[in-house]
C-alpha positions as CSV (number, residue, x, y, z in Angstrom):
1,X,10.2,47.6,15.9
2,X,9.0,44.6,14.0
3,X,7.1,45.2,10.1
4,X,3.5,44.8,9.8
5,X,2.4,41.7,8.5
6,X,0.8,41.4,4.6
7,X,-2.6,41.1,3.9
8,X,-3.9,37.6,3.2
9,X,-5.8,37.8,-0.2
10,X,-9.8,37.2,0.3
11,X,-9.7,34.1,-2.0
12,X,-6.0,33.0,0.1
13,X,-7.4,29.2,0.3
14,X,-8.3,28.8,-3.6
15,X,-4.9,30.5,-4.0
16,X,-3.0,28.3,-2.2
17,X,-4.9,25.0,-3.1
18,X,-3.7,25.7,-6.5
19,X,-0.4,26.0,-5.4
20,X,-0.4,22.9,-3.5
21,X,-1.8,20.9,-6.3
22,X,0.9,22.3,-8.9
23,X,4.6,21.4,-7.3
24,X,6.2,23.2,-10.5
25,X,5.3,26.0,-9.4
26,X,7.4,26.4,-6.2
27,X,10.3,23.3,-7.2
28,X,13.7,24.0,-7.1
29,X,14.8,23.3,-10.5
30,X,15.2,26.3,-12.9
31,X,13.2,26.5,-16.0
32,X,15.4,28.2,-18.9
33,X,12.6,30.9,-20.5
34,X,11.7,32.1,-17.1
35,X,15.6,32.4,-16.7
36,X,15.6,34.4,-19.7
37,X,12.6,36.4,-18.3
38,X,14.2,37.8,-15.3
39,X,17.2,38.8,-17.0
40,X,15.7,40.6,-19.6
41,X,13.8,42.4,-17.4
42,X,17.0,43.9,-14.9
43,X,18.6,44.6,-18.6
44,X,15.6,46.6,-19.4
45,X,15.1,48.1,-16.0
46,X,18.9,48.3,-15.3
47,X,18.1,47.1,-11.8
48,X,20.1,44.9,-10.0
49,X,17.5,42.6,-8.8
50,X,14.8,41.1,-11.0
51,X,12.6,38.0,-9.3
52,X,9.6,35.8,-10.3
53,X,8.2,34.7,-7.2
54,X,5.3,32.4,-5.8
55,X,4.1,33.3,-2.6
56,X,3.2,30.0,-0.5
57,X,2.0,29.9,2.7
58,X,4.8,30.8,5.3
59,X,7.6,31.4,2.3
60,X,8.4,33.1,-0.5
61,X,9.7,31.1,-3.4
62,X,12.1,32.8,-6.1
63,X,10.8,30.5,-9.0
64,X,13.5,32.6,-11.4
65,X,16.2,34.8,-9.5
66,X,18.4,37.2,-11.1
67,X,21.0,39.2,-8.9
68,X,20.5,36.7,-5.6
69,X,21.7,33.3,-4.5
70,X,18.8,32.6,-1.7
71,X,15.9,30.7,-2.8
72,X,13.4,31.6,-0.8
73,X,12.6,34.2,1.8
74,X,9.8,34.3,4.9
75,X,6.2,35.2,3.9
76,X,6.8,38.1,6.4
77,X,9.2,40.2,4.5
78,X,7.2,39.5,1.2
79,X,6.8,43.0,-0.7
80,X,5.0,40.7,-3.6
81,X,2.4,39.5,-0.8
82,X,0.9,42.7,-1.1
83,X,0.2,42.7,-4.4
84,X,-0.7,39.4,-3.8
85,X,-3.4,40.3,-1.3
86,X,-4.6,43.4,-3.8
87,X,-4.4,42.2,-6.9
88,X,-2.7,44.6,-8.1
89,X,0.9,46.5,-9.2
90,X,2.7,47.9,-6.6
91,X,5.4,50.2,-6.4
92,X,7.9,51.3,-3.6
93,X,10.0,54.2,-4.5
94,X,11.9,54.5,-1.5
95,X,11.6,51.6,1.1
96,X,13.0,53.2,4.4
97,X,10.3,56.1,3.8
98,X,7.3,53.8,3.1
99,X,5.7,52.7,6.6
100,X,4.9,49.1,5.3
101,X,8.7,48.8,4.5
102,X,11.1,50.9,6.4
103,X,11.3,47.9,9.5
104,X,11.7,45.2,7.0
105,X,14.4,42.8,7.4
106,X,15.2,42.8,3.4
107,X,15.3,46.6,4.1
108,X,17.4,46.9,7.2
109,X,19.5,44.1,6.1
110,X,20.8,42.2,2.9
111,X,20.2,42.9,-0.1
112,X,19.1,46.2,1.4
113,X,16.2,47.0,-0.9
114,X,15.1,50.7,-1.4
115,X,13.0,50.6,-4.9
116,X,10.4,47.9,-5.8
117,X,8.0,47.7,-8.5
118,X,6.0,44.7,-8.9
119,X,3.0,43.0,-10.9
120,X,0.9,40.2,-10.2
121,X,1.1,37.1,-11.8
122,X,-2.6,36.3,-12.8
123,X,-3.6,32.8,-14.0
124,X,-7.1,32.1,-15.7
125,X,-10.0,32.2,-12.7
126,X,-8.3,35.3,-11.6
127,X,-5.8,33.4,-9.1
128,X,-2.6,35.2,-8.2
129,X,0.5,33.4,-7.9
130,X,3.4,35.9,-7.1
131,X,5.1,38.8,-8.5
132,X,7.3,39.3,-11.5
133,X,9.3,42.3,-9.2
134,X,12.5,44.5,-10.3
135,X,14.2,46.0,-7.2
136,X,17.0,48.0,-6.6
137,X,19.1,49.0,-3.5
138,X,18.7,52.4,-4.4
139,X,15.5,54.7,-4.5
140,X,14.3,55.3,-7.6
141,X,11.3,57.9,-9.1
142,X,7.8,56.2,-9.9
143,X,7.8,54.6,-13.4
144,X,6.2,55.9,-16.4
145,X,3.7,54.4,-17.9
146,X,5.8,53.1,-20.6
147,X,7.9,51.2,-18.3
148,X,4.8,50.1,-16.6
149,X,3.3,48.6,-19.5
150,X,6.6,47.2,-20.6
151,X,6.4,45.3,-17.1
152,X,3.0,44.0,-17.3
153,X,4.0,42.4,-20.9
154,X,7.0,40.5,-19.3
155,X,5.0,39.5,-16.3
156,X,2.5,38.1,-19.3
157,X,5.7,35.8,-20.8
158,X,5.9,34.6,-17.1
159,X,2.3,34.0,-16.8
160,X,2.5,32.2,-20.3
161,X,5.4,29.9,-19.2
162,X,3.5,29.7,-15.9
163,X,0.4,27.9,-17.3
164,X,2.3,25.7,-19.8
165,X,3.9,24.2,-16.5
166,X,0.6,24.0,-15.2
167,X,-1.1,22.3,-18.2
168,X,1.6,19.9,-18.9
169,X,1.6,19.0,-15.0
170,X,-1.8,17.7,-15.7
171,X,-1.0,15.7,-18.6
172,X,-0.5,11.9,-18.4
173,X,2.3,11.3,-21.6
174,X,1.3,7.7,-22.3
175,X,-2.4,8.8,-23.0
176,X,-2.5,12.2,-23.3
177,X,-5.3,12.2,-20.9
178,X,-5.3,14.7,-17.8
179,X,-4.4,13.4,-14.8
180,X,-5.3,12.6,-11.3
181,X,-3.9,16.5,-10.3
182,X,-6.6,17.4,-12.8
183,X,-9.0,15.2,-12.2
184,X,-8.3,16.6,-8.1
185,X,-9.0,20.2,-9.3
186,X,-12.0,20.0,-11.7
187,X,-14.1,17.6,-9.2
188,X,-13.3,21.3,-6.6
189,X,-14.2,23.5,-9.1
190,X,-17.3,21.8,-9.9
191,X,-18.4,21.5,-5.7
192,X,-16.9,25.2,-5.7
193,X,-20.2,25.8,-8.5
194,X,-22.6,24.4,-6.9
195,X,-22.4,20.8,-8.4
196,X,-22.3,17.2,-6.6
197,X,-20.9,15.4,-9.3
198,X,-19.8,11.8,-9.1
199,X,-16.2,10.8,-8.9
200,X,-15.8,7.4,-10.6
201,X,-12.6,5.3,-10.6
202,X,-11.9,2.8,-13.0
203,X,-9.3,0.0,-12.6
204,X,-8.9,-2.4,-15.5
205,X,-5.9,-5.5,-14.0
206,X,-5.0,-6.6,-10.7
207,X,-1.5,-5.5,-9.6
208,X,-0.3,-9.2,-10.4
209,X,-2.2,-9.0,-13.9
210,X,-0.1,-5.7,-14.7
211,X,3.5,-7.0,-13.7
212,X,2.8,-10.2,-15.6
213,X,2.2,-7.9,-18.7
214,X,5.0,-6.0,-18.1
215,X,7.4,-9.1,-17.3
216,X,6.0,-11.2,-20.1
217,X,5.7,-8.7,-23.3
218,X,7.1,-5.7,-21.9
219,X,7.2,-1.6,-21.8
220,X,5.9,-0.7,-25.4
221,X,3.0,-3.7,-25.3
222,X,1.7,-2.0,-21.8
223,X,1.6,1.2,-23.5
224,X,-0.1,-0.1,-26.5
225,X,-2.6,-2.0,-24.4
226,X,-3.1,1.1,-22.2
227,X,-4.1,3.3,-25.5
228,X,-6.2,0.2,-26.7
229,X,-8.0,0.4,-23.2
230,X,-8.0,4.6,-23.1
231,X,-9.9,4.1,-27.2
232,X,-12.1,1.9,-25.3
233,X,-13.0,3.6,-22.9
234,X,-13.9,6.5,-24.5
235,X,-16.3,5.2,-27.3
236,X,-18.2,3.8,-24.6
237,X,-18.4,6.9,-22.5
238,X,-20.6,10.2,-22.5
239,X,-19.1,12.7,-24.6
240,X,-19.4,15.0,-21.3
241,X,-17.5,12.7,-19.0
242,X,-14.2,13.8,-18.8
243,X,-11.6,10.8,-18.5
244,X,-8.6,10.9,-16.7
245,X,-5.6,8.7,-16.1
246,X,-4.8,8.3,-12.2
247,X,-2.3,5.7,-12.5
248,X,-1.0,2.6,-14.9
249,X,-3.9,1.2,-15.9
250,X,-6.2,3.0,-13.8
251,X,-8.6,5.6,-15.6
252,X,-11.7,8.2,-13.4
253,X,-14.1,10.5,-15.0
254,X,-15.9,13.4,-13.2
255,X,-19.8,12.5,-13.9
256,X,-21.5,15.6,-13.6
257,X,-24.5,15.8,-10.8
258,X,-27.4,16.2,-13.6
259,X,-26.0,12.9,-15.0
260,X,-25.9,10.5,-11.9
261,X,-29.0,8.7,-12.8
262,X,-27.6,7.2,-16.1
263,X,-24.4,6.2,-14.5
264,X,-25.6,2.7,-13.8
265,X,-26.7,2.0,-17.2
266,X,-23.0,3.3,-18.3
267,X,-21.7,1.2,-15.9
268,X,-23.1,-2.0,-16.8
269,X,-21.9,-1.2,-20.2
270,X,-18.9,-1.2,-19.6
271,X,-18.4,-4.4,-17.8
272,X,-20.2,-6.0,-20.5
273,X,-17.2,-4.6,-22.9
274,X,-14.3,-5.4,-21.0
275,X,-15.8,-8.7,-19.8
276,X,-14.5,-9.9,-23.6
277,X,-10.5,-9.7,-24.3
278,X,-8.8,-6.7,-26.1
279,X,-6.4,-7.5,-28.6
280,X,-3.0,-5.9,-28.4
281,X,-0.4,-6.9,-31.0
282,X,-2.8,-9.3,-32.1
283,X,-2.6,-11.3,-28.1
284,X,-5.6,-11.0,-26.1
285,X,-5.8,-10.1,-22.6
286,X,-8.7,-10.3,-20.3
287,X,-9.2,-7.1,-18.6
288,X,-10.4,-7.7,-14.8
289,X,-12.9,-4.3,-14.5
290,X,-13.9,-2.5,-11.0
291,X,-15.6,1.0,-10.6
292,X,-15.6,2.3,-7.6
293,X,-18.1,5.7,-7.2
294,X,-18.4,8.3,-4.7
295,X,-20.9,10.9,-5.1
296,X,-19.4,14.4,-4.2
297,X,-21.2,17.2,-2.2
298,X,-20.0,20.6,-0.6
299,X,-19.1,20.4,2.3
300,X,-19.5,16.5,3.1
301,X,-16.1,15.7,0.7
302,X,-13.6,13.7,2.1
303,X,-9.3,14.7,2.3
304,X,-8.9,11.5,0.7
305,X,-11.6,11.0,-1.9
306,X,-9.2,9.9,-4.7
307,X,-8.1,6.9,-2.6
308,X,-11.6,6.1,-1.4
309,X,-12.7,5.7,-5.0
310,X,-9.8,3.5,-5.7
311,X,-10.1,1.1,-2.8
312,X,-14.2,0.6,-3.9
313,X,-12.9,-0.3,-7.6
314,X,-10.3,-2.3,-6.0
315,X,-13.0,-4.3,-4.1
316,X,-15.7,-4.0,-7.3
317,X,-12.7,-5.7,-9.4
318,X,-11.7,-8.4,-6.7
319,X,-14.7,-9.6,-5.4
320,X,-16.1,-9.7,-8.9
321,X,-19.3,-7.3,-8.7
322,X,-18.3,-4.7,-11.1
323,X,-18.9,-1.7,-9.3
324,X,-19.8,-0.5,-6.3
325,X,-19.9,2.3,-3.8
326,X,-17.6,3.5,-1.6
327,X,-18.3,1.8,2.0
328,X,-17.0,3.5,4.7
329,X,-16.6,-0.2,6.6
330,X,-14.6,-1.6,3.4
331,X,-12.6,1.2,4.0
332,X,-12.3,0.5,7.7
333,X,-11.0,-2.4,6.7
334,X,-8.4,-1.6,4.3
335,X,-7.0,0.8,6.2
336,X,-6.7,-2.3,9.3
337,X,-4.9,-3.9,6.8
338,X,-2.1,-1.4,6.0
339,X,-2.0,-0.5,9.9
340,X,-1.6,-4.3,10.6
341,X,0.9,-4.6,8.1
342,X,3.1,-1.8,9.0
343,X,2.8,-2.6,12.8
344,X,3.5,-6.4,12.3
345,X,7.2,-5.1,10.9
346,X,7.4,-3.2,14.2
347,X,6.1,-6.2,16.0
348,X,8.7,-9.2,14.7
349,X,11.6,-6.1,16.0
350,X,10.3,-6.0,19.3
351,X,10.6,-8.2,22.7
352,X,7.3,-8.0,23.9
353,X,4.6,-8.8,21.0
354,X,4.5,-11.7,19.0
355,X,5.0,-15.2,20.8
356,X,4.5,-18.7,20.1
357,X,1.4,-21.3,21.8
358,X,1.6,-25.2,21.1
359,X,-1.0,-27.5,20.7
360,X,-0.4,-30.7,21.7
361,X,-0.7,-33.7,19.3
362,X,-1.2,-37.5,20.8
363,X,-0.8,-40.7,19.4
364,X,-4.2,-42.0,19.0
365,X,-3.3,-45.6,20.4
366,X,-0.8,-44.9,23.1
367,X,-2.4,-41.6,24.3
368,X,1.3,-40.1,24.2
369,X,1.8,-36.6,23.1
370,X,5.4,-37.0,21.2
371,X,4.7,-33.4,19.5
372,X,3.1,-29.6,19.9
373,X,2.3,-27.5,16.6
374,X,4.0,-24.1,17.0
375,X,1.3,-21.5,17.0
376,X,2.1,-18.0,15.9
377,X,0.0,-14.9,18.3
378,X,0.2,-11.0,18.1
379,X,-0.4,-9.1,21.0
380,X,-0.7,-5.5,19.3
381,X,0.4,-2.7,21.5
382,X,-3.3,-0.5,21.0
383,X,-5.3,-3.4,19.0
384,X,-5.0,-5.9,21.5
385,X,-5.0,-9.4,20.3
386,X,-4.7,-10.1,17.0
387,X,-6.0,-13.1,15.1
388,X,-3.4,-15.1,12.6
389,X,-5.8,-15.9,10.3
390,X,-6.3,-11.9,9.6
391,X,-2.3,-11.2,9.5
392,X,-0.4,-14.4,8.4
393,X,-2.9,-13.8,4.8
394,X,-1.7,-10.2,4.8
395,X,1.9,-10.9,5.2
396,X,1.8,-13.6,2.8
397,X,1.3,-11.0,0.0
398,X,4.8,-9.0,1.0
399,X,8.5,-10.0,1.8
400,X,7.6,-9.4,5.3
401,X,6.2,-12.9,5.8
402,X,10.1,-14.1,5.3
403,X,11.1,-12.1,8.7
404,X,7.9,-13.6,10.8
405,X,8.5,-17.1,9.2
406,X,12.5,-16.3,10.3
407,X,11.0,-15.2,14.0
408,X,8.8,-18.1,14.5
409,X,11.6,-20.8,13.2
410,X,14.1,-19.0,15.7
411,X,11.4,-18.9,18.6
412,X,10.7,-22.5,18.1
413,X,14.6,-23.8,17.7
414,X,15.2,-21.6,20.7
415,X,12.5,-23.5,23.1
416,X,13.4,-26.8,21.7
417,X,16.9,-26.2,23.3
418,X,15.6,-25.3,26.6
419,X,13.5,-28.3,26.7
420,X,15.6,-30.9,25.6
421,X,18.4,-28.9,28.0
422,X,15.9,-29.8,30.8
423,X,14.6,-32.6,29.8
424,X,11.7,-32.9,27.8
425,X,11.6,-35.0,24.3
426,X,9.4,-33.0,22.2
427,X,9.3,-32.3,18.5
428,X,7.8,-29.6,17.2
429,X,5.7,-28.5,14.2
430,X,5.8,-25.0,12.3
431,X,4.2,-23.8,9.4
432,X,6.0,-22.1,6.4
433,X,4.6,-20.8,3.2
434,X,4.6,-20.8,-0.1
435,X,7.1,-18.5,-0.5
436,X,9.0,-20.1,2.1
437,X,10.1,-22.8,0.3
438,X,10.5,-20.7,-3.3
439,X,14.6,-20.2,-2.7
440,X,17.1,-21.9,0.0
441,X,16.8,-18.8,2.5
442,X,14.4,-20.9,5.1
443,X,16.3,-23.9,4.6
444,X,19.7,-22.3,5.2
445,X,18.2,-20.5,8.4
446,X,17.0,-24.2,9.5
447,X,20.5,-25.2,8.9
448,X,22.3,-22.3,10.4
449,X,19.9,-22.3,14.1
450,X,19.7,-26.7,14.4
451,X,23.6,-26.0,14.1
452,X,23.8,-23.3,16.8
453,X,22.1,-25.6,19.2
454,X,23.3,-28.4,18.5
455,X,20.2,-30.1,17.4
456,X,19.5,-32.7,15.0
457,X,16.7,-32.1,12.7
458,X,14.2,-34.9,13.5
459,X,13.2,-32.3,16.4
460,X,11.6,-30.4,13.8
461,X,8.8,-30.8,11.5
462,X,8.1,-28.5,8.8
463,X,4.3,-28.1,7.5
464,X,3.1,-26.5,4.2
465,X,-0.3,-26.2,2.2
466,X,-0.6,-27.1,-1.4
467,X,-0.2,-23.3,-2.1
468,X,3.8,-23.8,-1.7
469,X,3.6,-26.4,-5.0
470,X,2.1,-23.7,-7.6
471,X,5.3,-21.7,-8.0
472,X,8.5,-23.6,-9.4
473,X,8.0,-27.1,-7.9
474,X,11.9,-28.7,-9.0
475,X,12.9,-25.6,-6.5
476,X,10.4,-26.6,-3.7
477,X,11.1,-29.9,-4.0
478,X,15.2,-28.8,-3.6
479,X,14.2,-27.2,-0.6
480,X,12.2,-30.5,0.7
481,X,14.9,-33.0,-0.1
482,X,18.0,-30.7,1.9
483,X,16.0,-30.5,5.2
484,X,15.0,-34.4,5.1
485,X,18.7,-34.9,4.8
486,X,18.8,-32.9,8.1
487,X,16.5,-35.3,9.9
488,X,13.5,-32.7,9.2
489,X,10.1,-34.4,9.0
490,X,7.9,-32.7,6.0
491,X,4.1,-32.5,6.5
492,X,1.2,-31.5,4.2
493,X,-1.2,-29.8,6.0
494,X,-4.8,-29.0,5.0
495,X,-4.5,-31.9,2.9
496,X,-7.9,-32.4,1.1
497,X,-9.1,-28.9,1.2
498,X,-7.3,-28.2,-2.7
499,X,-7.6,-30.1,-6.1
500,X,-4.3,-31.3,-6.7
501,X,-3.2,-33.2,-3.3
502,X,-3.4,-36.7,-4.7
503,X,-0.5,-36.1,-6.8
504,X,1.3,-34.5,-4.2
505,X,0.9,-37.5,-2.0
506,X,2.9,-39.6,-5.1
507,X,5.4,-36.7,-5.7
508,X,6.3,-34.9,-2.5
509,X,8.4,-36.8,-0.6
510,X,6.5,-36.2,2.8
511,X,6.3,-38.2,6.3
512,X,2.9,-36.6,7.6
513,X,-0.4,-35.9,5.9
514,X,-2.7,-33.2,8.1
515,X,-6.4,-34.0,6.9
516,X,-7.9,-30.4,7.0
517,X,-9.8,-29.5,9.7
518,X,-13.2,-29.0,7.6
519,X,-13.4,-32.4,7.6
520,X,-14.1,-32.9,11.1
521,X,-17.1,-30.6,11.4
522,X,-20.1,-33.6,11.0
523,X,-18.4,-36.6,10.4
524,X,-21.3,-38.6,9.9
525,X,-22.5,-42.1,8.1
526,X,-23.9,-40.7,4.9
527,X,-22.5,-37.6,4.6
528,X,-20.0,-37.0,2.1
529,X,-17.1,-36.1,4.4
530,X,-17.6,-39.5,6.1
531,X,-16.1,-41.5,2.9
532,X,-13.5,-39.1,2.2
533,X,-11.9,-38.6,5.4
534,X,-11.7,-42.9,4.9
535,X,-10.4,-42.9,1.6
536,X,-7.6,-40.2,2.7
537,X,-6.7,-41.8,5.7
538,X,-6.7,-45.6,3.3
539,X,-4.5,-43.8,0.2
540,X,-1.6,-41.9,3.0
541,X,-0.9,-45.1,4.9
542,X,-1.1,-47.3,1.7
543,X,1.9,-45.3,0.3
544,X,3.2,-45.2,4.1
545,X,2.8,-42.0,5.4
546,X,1.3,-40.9,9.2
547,X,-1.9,-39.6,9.4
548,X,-2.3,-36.4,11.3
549,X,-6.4,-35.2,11.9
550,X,-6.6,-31.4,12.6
551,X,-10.0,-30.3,14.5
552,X,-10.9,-32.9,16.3
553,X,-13.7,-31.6,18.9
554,X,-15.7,-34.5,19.7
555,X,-15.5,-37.5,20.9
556,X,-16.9,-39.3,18.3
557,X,-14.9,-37.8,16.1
558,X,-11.9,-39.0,17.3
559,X,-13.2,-42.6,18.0
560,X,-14.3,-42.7,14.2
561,X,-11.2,-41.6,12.6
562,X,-8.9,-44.2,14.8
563,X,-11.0,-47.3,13.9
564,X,-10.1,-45.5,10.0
565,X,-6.8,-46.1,11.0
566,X,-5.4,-42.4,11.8
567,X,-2.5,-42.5,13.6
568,X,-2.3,-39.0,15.5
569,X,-4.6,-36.2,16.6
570,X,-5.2,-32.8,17.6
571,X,-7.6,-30.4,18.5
572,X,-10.0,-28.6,21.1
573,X,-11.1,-32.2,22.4
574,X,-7.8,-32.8,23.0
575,X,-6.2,-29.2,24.1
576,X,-6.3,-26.0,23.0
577,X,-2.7,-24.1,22.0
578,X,-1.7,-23.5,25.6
579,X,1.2,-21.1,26.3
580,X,4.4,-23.2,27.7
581,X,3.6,-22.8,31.7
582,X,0.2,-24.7,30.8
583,X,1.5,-26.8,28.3
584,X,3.7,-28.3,31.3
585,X,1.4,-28.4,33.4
586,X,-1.3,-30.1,31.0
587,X,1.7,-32.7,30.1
588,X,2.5,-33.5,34.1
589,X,-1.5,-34.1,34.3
590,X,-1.4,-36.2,31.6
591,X,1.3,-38.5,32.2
592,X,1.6,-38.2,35.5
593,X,4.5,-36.0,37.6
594,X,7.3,-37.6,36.3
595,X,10.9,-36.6,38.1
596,X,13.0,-33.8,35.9
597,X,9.7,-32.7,34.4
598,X,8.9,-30.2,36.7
599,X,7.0,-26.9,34.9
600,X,8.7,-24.1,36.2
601,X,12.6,-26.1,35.2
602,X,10.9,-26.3,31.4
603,X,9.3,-22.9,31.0
């Protein structure tokens, strides 16, 4: 015969939202005083057993156990959850008489318990957490009053200990501020009140900003700049805005509902203050400042609200408005962003997702096409296709870009074999980025796959934007020199579109300029675009490099830039990226069926 189930408690989900909120309250570590607590009480009681439990939802956690090696037991066979449920003492002279009891499997099996006397353990707001229980494995008369009130007093030193746990959970140490637990539960008691206060978040440096600060001037300087920013903050707030610390440099207040309308004003400011540099150590640093608001109501409060409000300040802070509201399509798009991310690593494993297209790019006076650029696309298993100029960015900002830069050079190598195994002279172009070429890892790939197939190097052509010069340019430059002395042709692409290319054209020692492809939108007499599309294509070949024009569309276009003297072209005018069956096909059209060149042989 199985034991009746305890009672929930009428206020069970309060209960155990405060339990989920506070992790020291159920983790496994002991806590010394509440050691002491348990064993004073099985001294006092002389029982054999003495716990302090928390009662979650399915278990029963022993957060101080003397007299038993099991953390834990099932919800089920909780004595405490009844006094849980009531609120009040309980005791149980004599288990296997007691109807609740006598089928219970701590009763019926080990430890075998026939006495229990328990309190509640009541936290401010009237919130049970468990039982300080003694129990013996022998019945036992009902206590006297004495030793009941002696048991309510140690379950007080537990509830004491308890709430010091609790408070100094909620504490950030650096600031002394409450934290984003805190901040969690007082924006819940306030809805629970009737309020619909505003949750603000408050982010003060970019990622990069803060791991400059930290590289640069170290540990104690962050923490000094933190308290220069929390002092700040604070003189500049309401005195009834709570602030909170959420994360490193990352404060949120509560703003209650019958102050919404003079949030703005506080706002603004703000991003007046830290629009001016604080002075830490006597160094200034610019702060970069985003709010991000949400305004909370019952029953219309998001799971996640804390990371809505940081994704708005993120996107106050970055696109330079201050603050904002949460959007629901910004957030739509942030959380594409981490999906995409996290699937792309999925996708460079797999057989069946990413592949390469190539565009073809002719010689503007023989009409030959001597080269393809290697085009990178993501067919996402629920997404569908997936544009590279929405991933490539994303991956740009993580390691993973490495593996998809190692896939595509692979992919490439790889149908270079098979088309100079069948035939077919073509070289082709990939593109790498900055961080790429900012340590020998791509160039020793480069080496490592030319080698495996036996290729020389001048079947390759390795593009980058200016963006690969910012970092350490004597190490980029390293990088450059070992794969021209593979054969490797280098080409700048987008050249133009950034403010330091001329040098690059002196210092880099590259083969091929791209002119970027905004150039080619309206290449007309008059327009600006006309005269520097002829003075880039003038300065490259002056200091004897090939001219490569992206974009080209129209026909005019492309009469206009060979009478400048460009040398090669690609572009929708020409051909779009085709996969390698049309590729084939488009090159037999062009030139004409030429024996050994058949498409199928070459795919």
């Amino acid at each position: 015969m199985l034991a009746p189930y305890p009672p929930l408690p009428l206020n069970e989900l309060s209960r155990q939202r405060l339990i989920d909120e506070h992790p020291c309250f159920i983790e496994s570590n002991s806590d010394s005083f509440l050691d002491e607590v348990v064993k004073i009480a099985a001294l006092y009681f002389n029982t054999p057993i003495c716990l302090i439990t928390i009662v979650d939802r399915k278990r029963q956690w022993f957060r101080a156990r003397f007299g038993v090696d099991r953390p834990e037991t099932p919800r089920a066979d909780s004595f405490c959850a009844y006094s849980v449920a009531s609120g009040e003492g309980l005791e149980v002279c004599d288990a296997q008489l007691d109807a609740r009891f006598r089928y219970n499997n701590l009763v019926t099996g080990e430890p075998g318990i026939r006495y229990y006397a328990g309190v509640p353990l009541v936290l401010e707001g009237g919130l049970v957490l468990g039982n300080l229980c003694v129990i013996d494995t022998k019945p036992r008369p009902a206590m006297s009053a004495a030793d009941q009130a002696m048991l309510e007093q140690i379950a007080r030193l537990a509830v004491t200990r308890l709430d010091e746990m609790r408070t100094a959970a909620f504490i950030d140490g650096t600031t002394g501020l409450y934290n984003h637990a805190k901040l969690d539960e007082d924006i819940n008691d306030a809805i629970d009140s009737g309020d619909s206060p505003l949750a603000m978040a408050i982010e003060l440096v970019s990622p990069t900003q803060l791991n400059d600060i930290l590289k640069s001037l170290g540990f104690q300087f962050l923490t000094d700049f933190t308290l220069s920013v929390k002092n700040t903050l604070r003189s500049l707030l309401p005195a009834s805005w709570e602030l909170y610390k959420i994360s490193a440099l990352r404060f949120a207040c509560a703003v209650p509902g019958n102050q919404v309308e003079q949030a703005p004003a506080v706002f603004a400011t703000l991003i007046e203050a830290f629009a001016k540099p604080i002075h830490c150590h006597e160094l200034p640093v610019l702060p970069q400042i985003g709010i991000g608001v949400l305004r909370m109501e019952g029953g219309k409060v998001p799971a996640d609200w804390m990371r809505l409000i940081v994704c708005a300040a993120d996107e106050a802070r970055t696109s330079g408005r201050g603050w904002t509201h949460y959007d629901e399509q910004m957030d739509a798009v942030q959380q594409r962003s981490t999906r995409l991310l996290n699937d792309l690593a999925d996708a460079v494993r797999a057989d069946d997702q990413l592949r390469l297209v190539f565009q073809p790019r002719v010689d503007l006076h023989s009409g030959e096409c001597l080269s393809v650029e290697a085009l990178l696309r993501w067919t996402h298993p629920t997404l569908g296709e997936v544009s590279p100029a929405e991933f490539i960015p994303l991956a740009e900002k993580t390691p993973l870009i490495h593996a998809v830069s190692f896939w595509v050079i692979n992919e490439a190598i790889s149908q270079i074999e098979l088309w100079r195994n069948n035939g077919l002279d073509l070289k082709v172009a990939i593109n790498v980025s900055a961080a790429d070429l900012n340590n020998d890892h791509l160039t020793d790939e480069i080496v490592r796959l030319l080698a495996r197939s036996e290729l020389h190097g001048s079947c390759l052509e390795v593009e980058f934007t200016e963006s690969a010069l910012v970092g350490d340019f004597s190490v980029v430059i390293t990088q450059i020199e070992r794969l021209k002395a593979m054969g490797v042709e280098i080409a700048i692409d987008d050249f133009g579109s950034g403010y330091s290319n001329w040098s690059y054209l002196r210092d880099i020692p590259a083969d091929t300029v791209k002119l970027d492809r905004s150039f080619m939108d309206d290449l007309q007499p008059g327009k600006k675009d006309w005269n520097i599309v002829r003075a880039l294509i003038s300065l490259a070949r002056e200091l004897g490099q090939r001219v490569v024009a992206e974009g080209i569309e129209t026909e005019h276009t492309l009469k206009v830039i060979r009478d400048w003297g460009c040398q090669e072209a690609q572009g929708f005018y020409i051909s779009r990226p085709l996969e390698v069956p049309a590729l084939l096909a488009w090159l037999d059209e062009r030139a004409g069926v030429t024996p050994g060149m058949g498409g199928s042989e070459l795919a």
